[in-house]
Each structure stands twice: as structure tokens, then as C-alpha cells.
VOGU-3710 file (C-alpha; in Angstrom, 3 decimals, decimal comma):
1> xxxxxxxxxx> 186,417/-210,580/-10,597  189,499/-210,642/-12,709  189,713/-213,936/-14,616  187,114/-215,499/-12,973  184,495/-217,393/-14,418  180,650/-216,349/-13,947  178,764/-219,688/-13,618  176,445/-219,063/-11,245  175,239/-215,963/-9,737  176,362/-217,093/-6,267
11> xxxxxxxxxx> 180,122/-216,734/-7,862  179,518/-212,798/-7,514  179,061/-210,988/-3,910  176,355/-208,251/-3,252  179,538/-205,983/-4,198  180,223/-207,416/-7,459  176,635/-207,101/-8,805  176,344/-203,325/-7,965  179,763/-202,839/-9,479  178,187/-204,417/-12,287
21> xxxxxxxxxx> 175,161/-202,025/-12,666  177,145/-198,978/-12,013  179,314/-200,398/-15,056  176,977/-200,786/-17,102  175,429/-197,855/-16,439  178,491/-196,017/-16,944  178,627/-198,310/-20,717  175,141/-196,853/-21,044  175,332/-193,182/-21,104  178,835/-193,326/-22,438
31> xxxxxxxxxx> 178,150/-195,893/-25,634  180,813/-194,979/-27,866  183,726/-193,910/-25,226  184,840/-197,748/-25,419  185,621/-198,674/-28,492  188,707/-199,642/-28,334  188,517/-201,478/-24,820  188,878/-204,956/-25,990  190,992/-204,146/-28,732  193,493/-207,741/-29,480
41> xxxxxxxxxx> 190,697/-209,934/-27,597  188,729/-212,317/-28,512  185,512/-213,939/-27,473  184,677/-217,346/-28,425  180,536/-218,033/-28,084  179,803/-221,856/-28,000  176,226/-222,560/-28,353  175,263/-225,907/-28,106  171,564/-225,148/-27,631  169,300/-222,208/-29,650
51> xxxxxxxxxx> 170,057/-218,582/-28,374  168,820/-215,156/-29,937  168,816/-212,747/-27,813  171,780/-213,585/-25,185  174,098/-214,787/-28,284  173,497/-211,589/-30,509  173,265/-209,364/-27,469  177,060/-210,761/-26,154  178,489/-210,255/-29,283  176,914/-207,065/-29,902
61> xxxxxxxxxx> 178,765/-206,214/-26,699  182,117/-207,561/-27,461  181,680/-205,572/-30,832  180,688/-202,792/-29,361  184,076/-202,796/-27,148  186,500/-203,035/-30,406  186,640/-206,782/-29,574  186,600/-210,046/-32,243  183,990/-213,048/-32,219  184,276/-216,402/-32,861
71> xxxxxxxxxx> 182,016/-219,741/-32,223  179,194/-221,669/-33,140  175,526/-221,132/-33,009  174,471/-224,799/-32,574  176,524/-228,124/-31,920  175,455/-229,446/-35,233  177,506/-226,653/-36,692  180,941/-227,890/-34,692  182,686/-230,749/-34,234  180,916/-232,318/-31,467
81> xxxxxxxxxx> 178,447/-234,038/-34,523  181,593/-235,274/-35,720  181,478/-237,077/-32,421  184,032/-234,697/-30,709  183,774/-234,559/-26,511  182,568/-231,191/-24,954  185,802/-231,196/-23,546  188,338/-231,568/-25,934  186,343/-228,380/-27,945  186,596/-226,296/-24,568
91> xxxxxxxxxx> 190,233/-227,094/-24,013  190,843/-226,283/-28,078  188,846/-222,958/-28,359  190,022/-221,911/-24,986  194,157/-221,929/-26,883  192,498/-219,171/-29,386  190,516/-217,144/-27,359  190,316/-214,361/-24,068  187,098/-215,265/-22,858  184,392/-218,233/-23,367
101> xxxxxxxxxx> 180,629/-217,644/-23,536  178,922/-220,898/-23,480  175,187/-222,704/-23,222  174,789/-225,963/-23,032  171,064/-228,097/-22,337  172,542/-229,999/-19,237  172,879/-228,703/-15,581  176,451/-228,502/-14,334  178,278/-228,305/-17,731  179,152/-225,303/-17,905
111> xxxxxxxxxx> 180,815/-225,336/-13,959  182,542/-228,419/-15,183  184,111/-226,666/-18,416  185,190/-223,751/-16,382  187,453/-226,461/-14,231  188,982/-227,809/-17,485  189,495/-224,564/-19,403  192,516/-222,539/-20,216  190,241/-218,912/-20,224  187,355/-217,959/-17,955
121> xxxxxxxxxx> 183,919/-218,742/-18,964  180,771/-217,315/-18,869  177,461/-219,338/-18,273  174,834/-218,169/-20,852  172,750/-220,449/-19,621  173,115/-224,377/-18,330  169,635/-226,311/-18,671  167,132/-225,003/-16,355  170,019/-224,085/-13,406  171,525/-221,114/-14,062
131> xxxxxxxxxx> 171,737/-218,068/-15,867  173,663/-215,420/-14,205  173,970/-212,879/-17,277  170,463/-212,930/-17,648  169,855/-211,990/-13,512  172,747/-209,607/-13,805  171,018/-207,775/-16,192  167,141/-208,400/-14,647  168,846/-206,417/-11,607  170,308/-203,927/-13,675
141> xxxxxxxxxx> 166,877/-202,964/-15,403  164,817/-203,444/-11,695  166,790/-201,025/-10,234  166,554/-198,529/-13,475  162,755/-198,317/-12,819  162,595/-198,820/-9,642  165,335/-196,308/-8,356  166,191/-198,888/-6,019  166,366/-202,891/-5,217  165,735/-203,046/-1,524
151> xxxxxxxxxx> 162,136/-203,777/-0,410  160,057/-204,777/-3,284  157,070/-206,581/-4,315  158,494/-209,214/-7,095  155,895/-211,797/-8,555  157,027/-213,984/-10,580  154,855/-215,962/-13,142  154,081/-219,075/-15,585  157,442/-221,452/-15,702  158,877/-221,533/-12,315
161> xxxxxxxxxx> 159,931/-225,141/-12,188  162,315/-224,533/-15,159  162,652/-221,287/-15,879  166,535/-221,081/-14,360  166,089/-217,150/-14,612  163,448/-216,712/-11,966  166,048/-219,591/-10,159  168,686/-216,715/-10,603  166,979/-213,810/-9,734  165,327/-215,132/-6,855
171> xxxxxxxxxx> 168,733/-215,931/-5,186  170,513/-212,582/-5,976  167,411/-210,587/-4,990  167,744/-212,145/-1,846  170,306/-209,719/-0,404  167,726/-206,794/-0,835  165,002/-207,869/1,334  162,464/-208,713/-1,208  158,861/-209,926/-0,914  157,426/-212,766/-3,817
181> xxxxxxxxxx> 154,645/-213,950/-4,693  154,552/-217,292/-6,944  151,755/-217,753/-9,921  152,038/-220,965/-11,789  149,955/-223,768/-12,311  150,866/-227,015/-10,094  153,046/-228,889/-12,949  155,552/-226,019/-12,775  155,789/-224,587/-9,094  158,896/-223,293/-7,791
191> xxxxxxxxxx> 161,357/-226,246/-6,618  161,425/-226,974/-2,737  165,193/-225,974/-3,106  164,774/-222,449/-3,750  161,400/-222,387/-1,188  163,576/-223,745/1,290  166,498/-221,137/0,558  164,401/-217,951/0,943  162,871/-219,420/3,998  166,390/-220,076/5,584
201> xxxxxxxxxx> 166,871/-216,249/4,246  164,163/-214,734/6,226  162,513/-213,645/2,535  158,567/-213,806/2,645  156,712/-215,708/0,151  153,681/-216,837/-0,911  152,466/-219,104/-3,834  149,317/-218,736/-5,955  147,021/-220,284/-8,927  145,711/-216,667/-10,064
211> xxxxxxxxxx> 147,358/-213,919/-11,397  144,818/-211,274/-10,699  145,124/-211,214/-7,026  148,693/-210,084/-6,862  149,084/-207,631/-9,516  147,791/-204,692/-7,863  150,373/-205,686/-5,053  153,259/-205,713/-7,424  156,378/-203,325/-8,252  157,934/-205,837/-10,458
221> xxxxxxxxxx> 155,902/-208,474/-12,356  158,728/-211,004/-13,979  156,843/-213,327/-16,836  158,461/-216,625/-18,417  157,375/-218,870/-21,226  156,187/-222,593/-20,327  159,457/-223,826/-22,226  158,366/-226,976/-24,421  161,801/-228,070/-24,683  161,704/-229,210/-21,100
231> xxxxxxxxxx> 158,511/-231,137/-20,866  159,306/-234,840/-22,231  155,829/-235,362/-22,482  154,017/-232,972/-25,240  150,279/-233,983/-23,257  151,810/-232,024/-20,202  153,521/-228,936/-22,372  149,691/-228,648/-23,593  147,819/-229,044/-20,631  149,584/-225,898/-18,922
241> xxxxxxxxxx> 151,159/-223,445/-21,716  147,957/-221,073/-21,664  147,841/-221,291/-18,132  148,496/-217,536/-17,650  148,038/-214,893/-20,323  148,738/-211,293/-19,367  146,041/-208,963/-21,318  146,085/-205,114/-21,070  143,154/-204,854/-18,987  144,435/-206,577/-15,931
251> xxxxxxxxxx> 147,333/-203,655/-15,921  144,575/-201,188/-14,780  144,669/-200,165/-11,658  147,933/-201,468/-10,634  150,570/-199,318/-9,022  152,266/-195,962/-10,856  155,850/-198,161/-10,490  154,937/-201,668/-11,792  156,919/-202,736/-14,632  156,527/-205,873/-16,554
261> xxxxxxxxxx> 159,840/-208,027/-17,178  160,232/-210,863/-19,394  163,602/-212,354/-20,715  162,056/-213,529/-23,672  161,043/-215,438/-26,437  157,478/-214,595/-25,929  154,984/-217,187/-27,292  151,866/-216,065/-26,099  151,720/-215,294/-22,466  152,011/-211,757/-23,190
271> xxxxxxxxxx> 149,272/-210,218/-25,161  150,571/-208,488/-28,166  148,759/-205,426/-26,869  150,484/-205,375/-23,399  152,912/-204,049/-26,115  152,003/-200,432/-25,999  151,723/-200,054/-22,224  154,257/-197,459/-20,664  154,296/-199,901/-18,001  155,247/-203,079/-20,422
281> xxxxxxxxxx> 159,437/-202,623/-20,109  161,097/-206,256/-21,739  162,036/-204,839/-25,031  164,005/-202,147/-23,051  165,437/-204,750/-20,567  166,771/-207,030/-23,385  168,596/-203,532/-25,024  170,269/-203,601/-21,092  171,734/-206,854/-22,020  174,053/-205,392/-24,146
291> xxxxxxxxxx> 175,433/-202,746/-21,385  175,749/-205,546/-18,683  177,175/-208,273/-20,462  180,076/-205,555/-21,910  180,001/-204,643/-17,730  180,503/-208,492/-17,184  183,368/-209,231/-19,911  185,545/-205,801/-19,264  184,971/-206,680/-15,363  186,541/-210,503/-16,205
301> xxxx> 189,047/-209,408/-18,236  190,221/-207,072/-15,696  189,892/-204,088/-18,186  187,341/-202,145/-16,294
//
């Protein structure tokens, strides 16, 4: 994995992701044994679309590893809205930094910077593609409550047309002999593409309109927001962004196991009460950002 870029999850082997979790594992009982790892680095974040969680949690990890942070939080804030070319800033910030991080709203930009850059990058997300941080550390937290990744139930709900981290997950689960099930409403089903993938993988599936009849079924129940910045019509964002709500009281009698996953923002598909649930776990998974993304740069930097 040594200077290599991550842009999409298929650039890792079966190998490389459980190197990853035992990493970050390791990064996880051990929090303040690397402090000095990426001592003299330093890790440019270019953000040319809205981030919280990914942005803070990367440099939280780069911090966290003795290493320096530079970059932008929006395009507006860079020299792109001077009228600069996504390329000339990638070939410039990759002369003063180690390692890129970088989201951009269009699929394929990010593979196309990694071909013209200097350092390797890392795709924190590219449109609704990919987002191979994000699945790196939705295995990561899967196999923390699950003890294991082979043979599970996985349904997946609300954005699956967009949501490029179902996309991700669905493909790296794939070499652990999953079973899905598919809630969405019609507007935002999962693409043919990845229907036809699992099918040429042997990986059972099946696709529903209600959530109810699959939760009691599920180990892992993986929630995303109906994302209004990819409808271009706001009629269709409204028609289907209540389409699933997940309330307290359809938790009960589902199995001991079940956890519920989300990569967040919520809006409102999760019930603010879901909150308190022992089996509610996507506050905990976005903390296991931190540990897999310092997994992911240390890996790529060939420091761990």
C-alpha cells in the first residue's frame, strides 16, 4: 500500500482491508503510543464540497499522529473561485505536502487527480461513486460488533441510488459472503450496476418498499440520508425524504446482535430517540473514523 493512492475501495485487496482493521485496532487501544509517527509530514485536505465529520475526523487523525494540516474547507475559500483549474491546485499543493485528502462533487475526479499528482491521494469522497475511507471504516466498526464479517444479514436503507457509501460497502462486503436486503422507495433503488455485480458474485439479495419486514432478519441495519444535494428537482427531494423513519419501537424484538450504522449527517430518518438504544452504534462508528483513517495514512505513507 506504500504510496499508493486510495480512490476506490477496489484499489485495496481482501488483505489490505483486514490489515487495515487490525491497524486501527492496534491505533485504538494504543491512542497515545503514536505521537510522533508522522512527525515532518504533512497532509493537505482539499475540500471542494461541505465535509464535517470525514474532514475533522482526518485531521484529527493526522494530529493525533504528530503530523501538520493544511487545505481548504470549501473551493470558494481557494483559488479555484479565482478561476484556477482543479489541476493546476493538485499539482501545486501536491510540491508542499506528503499526502492529499480530497472531495470533490463530480465522479471520477478524484481518480483523475491521483494520475496528475506528485503525492498519493486519498478519496474522501467523489460525487455519489466512491468513498473508500468511509467503507474502510463501516468494516472496521461491523466487525467490532459483530466479532466477525463473514455471513451476515446487511440491510441497507433510504438513499441507495446515491448514497456512494452503501456503493462502497456493498462491493468490499462482497468478499465475506454477505446476504442484503434493499429498502428504498422506487426514485432511489440501488443502480443495476451494483445488482448486476453481486449477482455475478454469487451474493443473495433482495429489494423491498418496507422496512419492517427485514429488521427482525438483520445483524447490521446501515441507514443513509435522502441527500438533497443530488436531486435537481426539489418536487422529487420532497416526495421521498420521509420515506423511511427509524423509531424506537420497530427495534423491539429484533436480534441480541443488530446494530444500527449510519455515516451521517442525520436529518430525520433516525428518530432522536433511537438515540438511547444500546443497539443504536453511529456515534461510536464515526469516533472509528479517526483510528482507520490514521490506519489508512501511516499504511500509505509506508510508516506502519
Amino acid at each position: 500500500m506504500k504510496n499508493k493512492s486510495l480512490v476506490s475501495i477496489h484499489d485495496y485487496s481482501k488483505k489490505d482491508y483486514l490489515r487495515i482493521m487490525d491497524l486501527a485496532e492496534e491505533f485504538e487501544k494504543n491512542p497515545k503510543k503514536y505521537g510522533r509517527l508522522l512527525s515532518g509530514k504533512v497532509i493537505a485536505t482539499l475540500f471542494f464540497e461541505p465535509s464535517t465529520r470525514t474532514r475533522l475526523s482526518f485531521e484529527s487523525a493526522v494530529q493525533r499522529l504528530g503530523g501538520k494540516i493544511i487545505g481548504f474547507t470549501d473551493a470558494g475559500s481557494s483559488s479555484v473561485s479565482k478561476g484556477e483549474t482543479v489541476k493546476d491546485t493538485i499539482k501545486t499543493v501536491s510540491q508542499y505536502s506528503d499526502l492529499i485528502v480530497m472531495r470533490h462533487p463530480i465522479e471520477g475526479s478524484v481518480r483523475w487527480a491521483s494520475e496528475i499528482s506528485d503525492v498519493p491521494i486519498v478519496n474522501a469522497g467523489d460525487g455519489a461513486n466512491q468513498h473508500p475511507t468511509q467503507c474502510l471504516l463501516d468494516l472496521y466498526t461491523i466487525r467490532q460488533t459483530q466479532k466477525k464479517l463473514n455471513n451476515l444479514t446487511i440491510t441497507m436503507v433510504g438513499d441507495l441510488k446515491y448514497g456512494r457509501t452503501v456503493h462502497s460497502l456493498i462491493q468490499a462486503m462482497s468478499y465475506f459472503s454477505p446476504t442484503f436486503h434493499f429498502v428504498s422507495p422506487q426514485e432511489l433503488k440501488m443502480p443495476n450496476e451494483y445488482k448486476i455485480f453481486l449477482k455475478e458474485k454469487n451474493i443473495m439479495f433482495e429489494e423491498h418498499k418496507d422496512l419492517n419486514e427485514v429488521m427482525k432478519k438483520s445483524d447490521i441495519v446501515y441507514i443513509t440520508r435522502v441527500q438533497k444535494e443530488r436531486f435537481s428537482d426539489p418536487i422529487e427531494y420532497e416526495k421521498v425524504k420521509n420515506a423511511f423513519v427509524l423509531k424506537n419501537d420497530m427495534i423491539e424484538g429484533t436480534k441480541s446482535n443488530l446494530k444500527i450504522l449510519h455515516p451521517l449527517p442525520r436529518v430525520n430518518e433516525i428518530d432522536q430517540d433511537v438515540d438511547s438504544n444500546q443497539k443504536a452504534y453511529y456515534f461510536k462508528q464515526a469516533h472509528n473514523g479517526v483510528f482507520t483513517r490514521m490506519a489508512i495514512i501511516s499504511s500509505i505513507l509506508g510508516l506502519k
